[in-house]
C-alpha positions as CSV (number, residue, x, y, z in Angstrom):
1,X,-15.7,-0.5,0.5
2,X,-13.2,-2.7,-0.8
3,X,-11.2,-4.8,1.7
4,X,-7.9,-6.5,1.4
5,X,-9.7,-9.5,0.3
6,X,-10.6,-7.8,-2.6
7,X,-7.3,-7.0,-3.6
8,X,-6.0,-10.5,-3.2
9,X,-9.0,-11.9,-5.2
10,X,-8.1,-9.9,-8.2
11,X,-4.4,-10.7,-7.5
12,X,-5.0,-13.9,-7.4
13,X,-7.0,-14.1,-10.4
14,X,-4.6,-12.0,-12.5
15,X,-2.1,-14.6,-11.9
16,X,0.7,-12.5,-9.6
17,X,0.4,-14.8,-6.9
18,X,2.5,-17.6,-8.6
19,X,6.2,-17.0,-9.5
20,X,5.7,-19.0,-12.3
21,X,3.1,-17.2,-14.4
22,X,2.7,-13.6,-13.6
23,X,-0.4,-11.5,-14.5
24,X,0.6,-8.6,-17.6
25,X,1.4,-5.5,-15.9
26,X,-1.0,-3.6,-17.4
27,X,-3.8,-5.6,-15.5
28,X,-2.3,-4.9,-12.7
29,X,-1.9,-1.7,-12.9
30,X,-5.3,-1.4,-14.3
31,X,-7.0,-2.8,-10.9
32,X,-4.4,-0.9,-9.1
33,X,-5.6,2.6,-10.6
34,X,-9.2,1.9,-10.4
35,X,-9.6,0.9,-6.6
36,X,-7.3,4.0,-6.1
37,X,-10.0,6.2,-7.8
38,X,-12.3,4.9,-5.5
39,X,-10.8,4.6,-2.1
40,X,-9.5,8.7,-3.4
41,X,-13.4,9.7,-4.4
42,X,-14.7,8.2,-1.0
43,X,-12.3,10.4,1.4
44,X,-12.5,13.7,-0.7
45,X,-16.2,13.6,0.2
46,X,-15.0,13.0,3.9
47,X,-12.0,15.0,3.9
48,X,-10.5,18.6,2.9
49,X,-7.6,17.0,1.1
50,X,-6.5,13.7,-0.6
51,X,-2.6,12.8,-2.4
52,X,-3.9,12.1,-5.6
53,X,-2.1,9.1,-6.4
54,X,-1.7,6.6,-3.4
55,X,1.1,4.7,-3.1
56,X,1.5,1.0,-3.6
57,X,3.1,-1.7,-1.0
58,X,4.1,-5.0,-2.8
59,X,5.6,-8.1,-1.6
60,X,8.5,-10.1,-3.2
61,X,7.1,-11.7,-6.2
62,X,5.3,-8.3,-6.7
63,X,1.7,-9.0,-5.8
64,X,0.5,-5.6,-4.3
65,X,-0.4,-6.1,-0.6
66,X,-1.9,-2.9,0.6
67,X,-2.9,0.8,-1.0
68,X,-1.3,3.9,0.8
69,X,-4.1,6.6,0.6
70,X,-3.5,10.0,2.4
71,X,-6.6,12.3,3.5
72,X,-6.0,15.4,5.4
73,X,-9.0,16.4,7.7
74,X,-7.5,20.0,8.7
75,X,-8.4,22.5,6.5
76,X,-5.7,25.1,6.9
77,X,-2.6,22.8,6.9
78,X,-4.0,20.9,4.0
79,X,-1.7,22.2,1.8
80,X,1.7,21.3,3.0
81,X,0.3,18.2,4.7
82,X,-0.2,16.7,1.1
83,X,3.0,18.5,-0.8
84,X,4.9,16.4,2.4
85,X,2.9,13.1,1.9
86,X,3.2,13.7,-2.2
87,X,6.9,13.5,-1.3
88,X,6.9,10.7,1.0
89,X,4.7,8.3,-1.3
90,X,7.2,9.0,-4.5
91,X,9.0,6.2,-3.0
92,X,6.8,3.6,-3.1
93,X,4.3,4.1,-6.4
């Protein structure tokens, strides 16, 4: 499983972590998109629904901090659960 550590390894080694020389934003969004895929592939096999595309939390020189992921365990509700966290997560991908 990847840990926060993780993420501020490969921030720090793309470069985002300076004001002065920030990483391309396609490497970013790169590493960004592939931990997604993977925290997303581990709770579908745990979960009856995942958001597809989890939301990103960033600080002020834009170095992403944490990785919004939504799983809903109920079967029935899962549905609407995820059209209403879909919504909710527009704001911050």
């Amino acid at each position: 499983m990847t840990s926060p550590m993780d993420i501020a390894a490969a921030c720090e080694a793309t470069g985002t972590h300076t004001k002065t020389r920030p990483a391309p934003a396609w490497a970013t969004q790169r590493a960004l998109e592939t931990i997604g895929r993977y925290f997303n592939n581990r709770l579908k096999g745990v979960f009856a629904g995942v958001v597809e595309q989890p939301g990103v939390l960033k600080n002020k020189v834009n170095c992403p901090l944490y990785l919004l992921c939504f799983a809903v365990g109920n079967k029935r509700g899962k549905d609407i659960a995820i059209r209403i966290a879909d919504h909710l997560l527009k704001g911050v991908r």
